[in-house]
Structure formats: structure tokens, C-alpha cells
C-alpha positions, -999 to 999 in steps of 0.1 A, spaced: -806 520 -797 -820 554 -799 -810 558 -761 -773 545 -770 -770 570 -800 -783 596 -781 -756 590 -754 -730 587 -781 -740 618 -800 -742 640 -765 -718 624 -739 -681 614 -736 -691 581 -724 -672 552 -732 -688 532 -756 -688 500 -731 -700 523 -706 -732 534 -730 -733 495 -738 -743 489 -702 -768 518 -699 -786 506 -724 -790 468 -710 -761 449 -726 -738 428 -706 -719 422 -737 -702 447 -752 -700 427 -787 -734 421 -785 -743 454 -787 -719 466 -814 -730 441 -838 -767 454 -828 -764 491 -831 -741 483 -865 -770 464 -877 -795 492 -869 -774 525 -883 -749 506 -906 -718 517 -887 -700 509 -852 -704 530 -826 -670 550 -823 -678 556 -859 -709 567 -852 -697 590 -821 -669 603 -847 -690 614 -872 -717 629 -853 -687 652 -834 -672 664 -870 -710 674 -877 -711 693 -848 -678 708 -854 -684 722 -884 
């Protein structure tokens, strides 16, 4: 999940795209696992990692 966040913090990536380059066929699967780890989905994630960098 690091990898994934990683991806999601520095890439454009779509998130089913970063789903598969981490090893998940399902794209489901991995939501509900990187929203157990960091408490929030991935776009939110993405989202609020780019308003940090924004600002």
C-alpha cells in the first residue's frame, strides 16, 4: 500500500491503473484495503495529497 500511495501522491495514474501495479485484479478489493490502511479511498486520498501540494 505504500507503493499505491506513493503512485497516487506522485502520478496521474488512474486509480484502477495503480490497483493493478500494485498486484490487485480487483479494483474493489483494493479500495476496501488501502481504505482500511489510511482511513480514506483512494481518489480522496490522491485529492488531498494534491491540495497539500498546492498550497
Amino acid at each position: 500500500m505504500y507503493k499505491a500511495s506513493e503512485l497516487l501522491k506522485n502520478t496521474k495514474m488512474p486509480v484502477a491503473e495503480v490497483c493493478a501495479s500494485v498486484g490487485y485484479d480487483n479494483q474493489l478489493n483494493f479500495i476496501r484495503a488501502f481504505r482500511n490502511i489510511f482511513g480514506i479511498s483512494p481518489k480522496n486520498y490522491r485529492d488531498n495529497h494534491r491540495l497539500s501540494q498546492n498550497n
